[in-house]
C-alpha positions in Angstrom: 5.1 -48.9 7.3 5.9 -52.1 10.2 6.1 -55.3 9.2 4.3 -57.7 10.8 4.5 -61.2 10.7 1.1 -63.7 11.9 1.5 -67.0 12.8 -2.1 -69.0 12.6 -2.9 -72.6 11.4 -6.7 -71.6 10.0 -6.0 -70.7 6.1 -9.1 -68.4 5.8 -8.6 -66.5 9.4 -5.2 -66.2 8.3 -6.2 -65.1 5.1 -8.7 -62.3 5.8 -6.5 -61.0 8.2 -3.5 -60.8 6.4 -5.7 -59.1 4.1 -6.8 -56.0 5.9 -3.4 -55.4 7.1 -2.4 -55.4 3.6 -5.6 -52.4 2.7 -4.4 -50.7 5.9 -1.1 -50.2 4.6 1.0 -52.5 7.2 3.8 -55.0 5.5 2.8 -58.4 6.4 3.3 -61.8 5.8 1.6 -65.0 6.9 2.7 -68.6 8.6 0.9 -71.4 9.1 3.4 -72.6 11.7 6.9 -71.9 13.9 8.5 -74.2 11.3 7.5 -72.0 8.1 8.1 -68.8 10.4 11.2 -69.1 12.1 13.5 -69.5 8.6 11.9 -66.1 8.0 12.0 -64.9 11.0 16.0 -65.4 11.0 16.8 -63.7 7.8 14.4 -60.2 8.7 13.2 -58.9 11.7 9.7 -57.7 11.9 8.4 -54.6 14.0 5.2 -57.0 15.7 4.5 -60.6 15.9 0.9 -62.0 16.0 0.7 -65.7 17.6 -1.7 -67.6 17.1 -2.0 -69.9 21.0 -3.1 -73.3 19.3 -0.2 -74.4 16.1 0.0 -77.6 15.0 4.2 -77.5 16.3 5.3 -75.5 18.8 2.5 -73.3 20.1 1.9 -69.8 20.4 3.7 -69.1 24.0 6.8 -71.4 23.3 7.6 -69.5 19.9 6.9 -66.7 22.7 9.1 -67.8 25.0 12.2 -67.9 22.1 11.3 -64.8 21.2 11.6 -63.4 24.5 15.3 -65.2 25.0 16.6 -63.8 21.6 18.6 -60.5 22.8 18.1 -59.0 19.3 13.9 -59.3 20.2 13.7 -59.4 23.6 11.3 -56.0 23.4 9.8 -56.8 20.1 6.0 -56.3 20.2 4.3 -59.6 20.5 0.6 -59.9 20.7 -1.4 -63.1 21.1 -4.8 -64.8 19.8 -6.5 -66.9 22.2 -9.8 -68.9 22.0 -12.6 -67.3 23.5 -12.7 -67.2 26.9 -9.7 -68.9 27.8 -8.4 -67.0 30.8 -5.4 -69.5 32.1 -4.1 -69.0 28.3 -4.5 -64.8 28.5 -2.3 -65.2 31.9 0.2 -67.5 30.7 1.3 -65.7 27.8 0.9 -62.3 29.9 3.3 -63.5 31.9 5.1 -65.3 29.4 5.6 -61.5 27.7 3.0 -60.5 25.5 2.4 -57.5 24.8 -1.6 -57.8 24.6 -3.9 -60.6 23.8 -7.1 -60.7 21.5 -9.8 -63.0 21.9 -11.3 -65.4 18.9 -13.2 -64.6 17.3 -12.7 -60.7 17.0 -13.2 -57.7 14.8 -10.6 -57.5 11.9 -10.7 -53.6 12.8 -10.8 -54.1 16.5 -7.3 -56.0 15.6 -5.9 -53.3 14.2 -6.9 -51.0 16.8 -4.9 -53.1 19.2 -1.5 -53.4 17.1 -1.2 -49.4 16.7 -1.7 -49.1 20.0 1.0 -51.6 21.2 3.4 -50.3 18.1 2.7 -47.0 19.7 3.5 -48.0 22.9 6.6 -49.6 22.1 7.5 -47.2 19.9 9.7 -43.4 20.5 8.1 -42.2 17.1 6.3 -39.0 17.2 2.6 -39.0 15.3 3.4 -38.3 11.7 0.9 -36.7 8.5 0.2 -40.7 8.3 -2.0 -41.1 11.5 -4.4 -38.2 10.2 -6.7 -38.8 6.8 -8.1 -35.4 5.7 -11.0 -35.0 3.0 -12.2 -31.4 2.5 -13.3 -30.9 6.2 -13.3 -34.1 7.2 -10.1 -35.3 9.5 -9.4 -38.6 10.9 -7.0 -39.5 13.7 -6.4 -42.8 13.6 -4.9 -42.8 16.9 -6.9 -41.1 18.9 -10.4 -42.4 16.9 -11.5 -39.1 16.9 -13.8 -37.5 13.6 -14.0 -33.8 13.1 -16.0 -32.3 10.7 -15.1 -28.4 9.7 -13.2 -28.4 13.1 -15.8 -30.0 15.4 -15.4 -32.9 17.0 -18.5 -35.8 16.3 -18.8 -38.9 18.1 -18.9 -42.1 16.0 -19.6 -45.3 17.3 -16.5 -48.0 17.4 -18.3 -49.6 13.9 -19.2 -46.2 12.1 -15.8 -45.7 12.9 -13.8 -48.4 11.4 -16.1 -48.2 8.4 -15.5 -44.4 7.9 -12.1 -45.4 8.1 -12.1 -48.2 5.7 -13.8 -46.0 3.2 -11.6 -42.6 3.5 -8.0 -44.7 3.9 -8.9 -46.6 0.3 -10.7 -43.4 -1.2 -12.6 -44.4 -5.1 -12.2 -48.1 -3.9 -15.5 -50.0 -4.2 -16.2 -52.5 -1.0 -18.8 -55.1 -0.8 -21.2 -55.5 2.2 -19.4 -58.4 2.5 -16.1 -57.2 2.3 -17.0 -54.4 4.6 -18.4 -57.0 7.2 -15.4 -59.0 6.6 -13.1 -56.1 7.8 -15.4 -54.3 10.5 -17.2 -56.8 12.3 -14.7 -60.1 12.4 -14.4 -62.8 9.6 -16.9 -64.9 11.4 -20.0 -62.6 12.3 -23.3 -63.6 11.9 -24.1 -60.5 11.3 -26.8 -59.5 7.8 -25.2 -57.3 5.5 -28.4 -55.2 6.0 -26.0 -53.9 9.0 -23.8 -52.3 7.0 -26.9 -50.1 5.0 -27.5 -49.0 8.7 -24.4 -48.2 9.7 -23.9 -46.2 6.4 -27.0 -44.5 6.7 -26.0 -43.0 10.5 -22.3 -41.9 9.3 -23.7 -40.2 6.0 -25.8 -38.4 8.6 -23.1 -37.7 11.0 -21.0 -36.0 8.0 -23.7 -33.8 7.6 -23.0 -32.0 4.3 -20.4 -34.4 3.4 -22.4 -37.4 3.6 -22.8 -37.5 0.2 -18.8 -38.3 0.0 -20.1 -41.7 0.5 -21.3 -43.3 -2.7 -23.5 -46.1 -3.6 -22.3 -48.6 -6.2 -25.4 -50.4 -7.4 -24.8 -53.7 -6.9 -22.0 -53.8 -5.3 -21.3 -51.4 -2.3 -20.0 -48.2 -1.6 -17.1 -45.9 -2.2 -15.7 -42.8 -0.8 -14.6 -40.1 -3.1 -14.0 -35.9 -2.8 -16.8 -33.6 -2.2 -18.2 -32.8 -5.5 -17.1 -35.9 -7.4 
């Protein structure tokens, strides 16, 4: 699986995103600045960079810009975080040669989204087993972020999605509403964990006579296990 290195000053962002790139099954390590990151960086490559814009050293679009001169890196994926709203910063480091930009604060799953989509982009690979997830009739494609059930394509909404997802990649493994908030809707939603009930409810409806794949820890949250477990 890539490895991907993130550069970002904020411990807890940092943290939380390192992770759910961990339970999504990327290789990744974390830097709190270009000085602890470019030792690294010089001894292993990785396949994508994320940048945090505001470091306490060199910022976001001058480790860009080194990057970028580094013939051995040149074409590496790079993508950057901004603040919210910051337009001259998306342009800059657009023109500077990132590969894509996301915004603060974001969806931990919305991230994710975005790097397989550039690695795919940057990549020659072919789609391998590892972009589907298959459970008795239920298939997955990652990719694409399309659900089939028994061969029939079912719309789920961006959030049902990445929860589904969350659930079937780390089948038997218990997350918290918390945990699943954490993941789905960005490290620092507002959002009541009653949300995640909802959202739970719809897809265990949507799976029709899977739903009941989807277990209820009391207490704690819910798992994903085989039909019939």
């Amino acid at each position: 699986m890539s490895l991907i290195y993130y550069v970002e000053d904020d411990e807890a962002i940092r943290q939380a995103v390192v992770y759910a790139l961990k339970a999504t099954g990327f290789r990744v390590q974390g830097f709190d600045s270009g000085a602890q990151f470019w030792p690294v960086w010089h001894e292993q490559k990785p396949d994508l960079v994320l940048l945090d814009i505001m470091l306490p050293d060199e910022d976001g679009i001058q480790i860009l810009k080194k990057i970028r001169i580094s013939p051995e890196a040149a074409k590496m994926p790079v993508i950057l975080i901004t603040a919210k709203g910051s337009e001259f910063e998306k342009v800059i480091g657009l023109d500077s040669g990132a590969d894509d930009y996301v915004a603060k604060p974001f969806g931990v799953m919305e991230l994710i989204s975005r790097i397989k989509a550039v690695l795919r982009r940057t990549s020659d690979e072919v789609q391998g087993d590892e972009d589907l997830l298959r459970s008795g009739g239920i298939t997955i494609n990652v990719l694409q972020h399309v659900v089939t059930i028994d061969g029939e394509e079912v719309d789920f909404a961006l959030k049902e999605f990445g929860v589904l997802h969350t659930l079937m990649k780390n089948m038997g493994r218990v997350y918290t509403r918390d945990e699943l908030l954490n993941l789905i809707w960005g490290y620092d939603s507002d959002i009541e964990t009653r949300t995640v009930d909802v959202h739970i409810a719809t897809i265990r409806q949507k799976l029709g006579e899977y739903g009941s794949c989807i277990k209820t820890v009391r207490g704690l949250g819910y798992r994903f296990v085989e039909k019939g477990v």
